[in-house]
C-alpha positions in Angstrom: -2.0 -16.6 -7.7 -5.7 -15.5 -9.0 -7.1 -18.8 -9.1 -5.8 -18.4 -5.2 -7.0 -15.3 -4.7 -10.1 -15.9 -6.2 -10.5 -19.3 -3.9 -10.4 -17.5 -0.6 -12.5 -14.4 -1.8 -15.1 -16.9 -2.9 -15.1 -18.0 1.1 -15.4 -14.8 2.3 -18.4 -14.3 0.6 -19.8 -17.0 1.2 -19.3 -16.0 5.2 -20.6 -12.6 4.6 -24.0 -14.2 3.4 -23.6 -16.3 6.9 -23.7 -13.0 8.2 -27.1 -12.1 7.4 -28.3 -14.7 9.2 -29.1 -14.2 12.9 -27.2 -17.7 13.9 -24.7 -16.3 11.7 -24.2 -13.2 12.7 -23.5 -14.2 16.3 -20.5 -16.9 14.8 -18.9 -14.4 13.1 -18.9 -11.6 15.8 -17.7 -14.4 18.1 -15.1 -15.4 15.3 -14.3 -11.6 14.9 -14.3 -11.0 19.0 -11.4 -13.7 19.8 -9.3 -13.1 17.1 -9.9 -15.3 14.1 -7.8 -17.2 12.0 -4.4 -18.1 12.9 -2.3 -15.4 10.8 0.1 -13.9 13.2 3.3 -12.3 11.1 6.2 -10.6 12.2 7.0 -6.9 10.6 10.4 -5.7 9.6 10.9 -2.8 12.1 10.7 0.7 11.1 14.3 1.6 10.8 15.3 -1.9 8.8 12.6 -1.0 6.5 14.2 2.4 5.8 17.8 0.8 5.6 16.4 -1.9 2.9 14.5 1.2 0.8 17.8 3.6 0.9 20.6 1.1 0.4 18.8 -1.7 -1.3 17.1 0.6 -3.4 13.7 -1.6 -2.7 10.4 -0.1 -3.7 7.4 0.0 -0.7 4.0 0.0 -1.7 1.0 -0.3 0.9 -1.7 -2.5 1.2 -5.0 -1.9 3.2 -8.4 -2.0 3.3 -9.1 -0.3 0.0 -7.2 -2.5 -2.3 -8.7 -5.5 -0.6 -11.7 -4.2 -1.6 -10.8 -3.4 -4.8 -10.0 -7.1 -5.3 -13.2 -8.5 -3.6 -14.9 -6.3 -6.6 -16.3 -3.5 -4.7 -15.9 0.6 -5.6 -14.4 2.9 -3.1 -15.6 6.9 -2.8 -12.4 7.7 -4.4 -11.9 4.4 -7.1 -15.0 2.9 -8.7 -13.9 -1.4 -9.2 -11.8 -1.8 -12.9 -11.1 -5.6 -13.2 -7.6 -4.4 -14.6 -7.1 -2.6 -11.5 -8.1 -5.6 -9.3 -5.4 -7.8 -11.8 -2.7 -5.3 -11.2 -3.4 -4.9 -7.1 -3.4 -9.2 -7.0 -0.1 -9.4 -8.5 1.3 -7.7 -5.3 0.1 -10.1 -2.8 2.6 -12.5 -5.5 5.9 -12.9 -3.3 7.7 -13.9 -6.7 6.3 -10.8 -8.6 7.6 -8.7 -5.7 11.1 -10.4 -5.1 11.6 -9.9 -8.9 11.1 -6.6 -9.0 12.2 -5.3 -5.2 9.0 -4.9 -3.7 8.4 -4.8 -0.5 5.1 -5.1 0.9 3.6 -2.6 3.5 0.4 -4.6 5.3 -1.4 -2.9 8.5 0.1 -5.1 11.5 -3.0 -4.5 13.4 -4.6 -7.0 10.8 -2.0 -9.6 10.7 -0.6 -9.7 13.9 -3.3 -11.9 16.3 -2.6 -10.2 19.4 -3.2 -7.1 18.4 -6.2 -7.9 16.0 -7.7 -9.7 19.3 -7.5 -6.6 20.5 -9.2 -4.3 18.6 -12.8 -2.9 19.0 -15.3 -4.7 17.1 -16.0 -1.9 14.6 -12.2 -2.0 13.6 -12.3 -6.0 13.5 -14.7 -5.6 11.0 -13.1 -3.1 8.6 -10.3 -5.7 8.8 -12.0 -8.4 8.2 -11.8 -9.0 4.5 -8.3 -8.2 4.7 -7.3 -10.6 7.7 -9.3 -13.8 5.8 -6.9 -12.7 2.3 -3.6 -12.5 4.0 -4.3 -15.5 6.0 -4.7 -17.7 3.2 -1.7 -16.0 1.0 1.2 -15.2 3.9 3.4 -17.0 6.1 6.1 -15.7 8.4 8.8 -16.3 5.7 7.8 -13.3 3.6 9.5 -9.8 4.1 6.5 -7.4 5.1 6.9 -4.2 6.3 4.1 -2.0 8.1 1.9 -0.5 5.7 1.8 2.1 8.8 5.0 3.6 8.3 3.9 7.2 7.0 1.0 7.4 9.1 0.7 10.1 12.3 1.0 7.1 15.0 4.1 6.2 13.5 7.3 6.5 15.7 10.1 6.9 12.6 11.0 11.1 13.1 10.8 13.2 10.2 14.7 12.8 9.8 14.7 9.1 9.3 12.3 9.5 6.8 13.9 12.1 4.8 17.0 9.4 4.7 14.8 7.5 1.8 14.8 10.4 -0.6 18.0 12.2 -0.2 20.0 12.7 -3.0 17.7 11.6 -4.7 15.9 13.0 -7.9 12.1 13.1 -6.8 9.0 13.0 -9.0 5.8 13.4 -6.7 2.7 11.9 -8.1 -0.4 13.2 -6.0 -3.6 15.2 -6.5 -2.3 18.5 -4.6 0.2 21.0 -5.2 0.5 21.8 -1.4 2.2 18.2 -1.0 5.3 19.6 -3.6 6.0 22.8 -1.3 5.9 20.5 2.1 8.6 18.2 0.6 10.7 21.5 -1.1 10.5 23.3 2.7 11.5 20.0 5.1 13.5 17.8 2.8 16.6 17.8 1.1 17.1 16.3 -2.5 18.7 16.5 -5.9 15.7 17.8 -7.3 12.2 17.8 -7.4 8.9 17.9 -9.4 4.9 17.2 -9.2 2.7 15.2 -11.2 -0.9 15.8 -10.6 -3.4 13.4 -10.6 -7.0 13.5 -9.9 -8.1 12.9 -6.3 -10.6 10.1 -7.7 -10.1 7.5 -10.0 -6.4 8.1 -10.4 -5.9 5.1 -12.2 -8.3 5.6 -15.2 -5.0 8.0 -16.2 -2.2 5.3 -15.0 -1.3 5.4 -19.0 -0.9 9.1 -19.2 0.8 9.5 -16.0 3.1 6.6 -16.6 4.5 8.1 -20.0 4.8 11.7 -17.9 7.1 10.5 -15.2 9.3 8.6 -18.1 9.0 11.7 -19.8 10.6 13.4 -17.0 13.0 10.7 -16.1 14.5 10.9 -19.3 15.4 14.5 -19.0 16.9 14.1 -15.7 20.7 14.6 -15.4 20.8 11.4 -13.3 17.8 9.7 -13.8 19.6 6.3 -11.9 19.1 8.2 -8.7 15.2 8.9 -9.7 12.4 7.8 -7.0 9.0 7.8 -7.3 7.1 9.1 -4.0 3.1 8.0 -5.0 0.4 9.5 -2.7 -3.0 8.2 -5.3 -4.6 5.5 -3.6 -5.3 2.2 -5.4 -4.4 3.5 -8.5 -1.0 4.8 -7.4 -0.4 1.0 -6.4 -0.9 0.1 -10.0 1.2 3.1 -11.4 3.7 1.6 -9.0 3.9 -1.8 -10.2 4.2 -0.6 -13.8 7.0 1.5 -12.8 8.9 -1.1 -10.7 8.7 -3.4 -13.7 10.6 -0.9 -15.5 13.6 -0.4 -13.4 12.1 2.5 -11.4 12.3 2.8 -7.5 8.8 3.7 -6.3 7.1 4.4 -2.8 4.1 4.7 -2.2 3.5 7.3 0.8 -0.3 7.7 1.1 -1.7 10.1 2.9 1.4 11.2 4.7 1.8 14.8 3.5 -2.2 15.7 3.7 -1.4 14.2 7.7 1.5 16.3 8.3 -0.4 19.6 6.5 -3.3 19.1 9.3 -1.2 19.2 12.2 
């Protein structure tokens, strides 16, 4: 899967040196204008997704621009590049890694669906870009994908279907604010519930420390079997996620959701 990985981000740099050319530049926002590539996948819909996560007791963890850039070695505002990090964030585009360890996959369906990338404004194709050329090479229309949109505002899943993942459930919510722990305690129902703070930066330059924490608290839960993970730490909550999925633990990663449900 590396050597893979590494093949097709090797090709997109060599087209992003293309790009700096005049001739170049004109290919590509051509390429870019009419679609580009041929990846066209079909999501799981919303409420199958939530089915698989409650009663297959499957972990979802997002993918989107970030982590692709993570991988292609670049830093983010909020996560400078960490090979290790990279490493971790490749072995989820793995479809045996994830099918032995109930991972399913949340990727933007703007990017991989052509129609839809097609029709986006320039500025968005090129965001997606990186992402579109790395799933194109990796994914077919066998895999099990979900939308990596599922938590976000445009989403169509109520607040009700979505509290169906976590009830009765013992949560532990890793994040960066303590607002996000009194959101969940006033709309959601659960067996219980407790915060892990991490930075809002660089969240996985303490992956060890807040991995040992949440099996700290796991193993003084009554009924730590019924324990989920909601994540909501950007890149490095992905990592934290696939240590804990390795380990038995149902994880989800849930992004930005409750910072977009505090601003409305």
């Amino acid at each position: 899967m590396v050597v893979k990985v590494n093949k097709i981000i090797s090709t997109a740099g060599r087209l992003r040196l293309k790009f700096s050319s005049r001739v170049w530049r004109r290919a590509i926002i051509r390429f870019l204008k009419y679609g580009g590539l041929s990846l066209d996948l079909s999501l799981i819909k919303d409420e199958e997704l939530i089915n698989r996560i409650s009663r297959k007791k499957e972990s979802f963890i997002r993918w989107g621009d970030g982590e692709t850039a993570l991988i292609f070695q670049q830093s983010l505002p909020f996560q400078e590049y960490n090979p290790n990090l990279a490493d971790c964030l490749i072995q989820l585009l793995d479809h045996r890694y994830r099918k032995a360890n109930k991972v399913l996959l949340g990727v933007p369906e703007m990017a991989v669906k052509k129609n839809m990338y097609k029709a986006l404004p320039l500025r968005k194709k090129r965001l997606w870009f990186d992402t579109r050329i790395l799933l194109n090479g990796l994914f077919n229309g066998v895999q099990a994908l979900g939308d990596a949109f599922l938590f976000r505002p445009e989403s169509a899943i109520d607040k009700e279907k979505i509290g169906r993942l976590w009830s009765n459930k013992n949560l532990v919510l890793v994040s960066s604010d303590f607002q996000h722990f009194f959101y969940f305690e006033k709309l959601y129902s659960f067996k219980s519930l407790i915060h892990v703070k991490v930075p809002p930066a660089n969240a996985y330059f303490v992956v060890e420390e807040t991995e040992k924490e949440i099996f700290r608290l796991i193993a003084t839960a009554k009924n730590s079997a019924d324990t989920m993970v909601l994540i909501a730490a950007g890149p490095g909550g992905k990592a934290l996620g696939c240590r804990l999925v390795s380990r038995g633990v149902q994880v989800i990663d849930i992004g930005n959701f409750v910072t977009w449900k505090l601003k409305q």
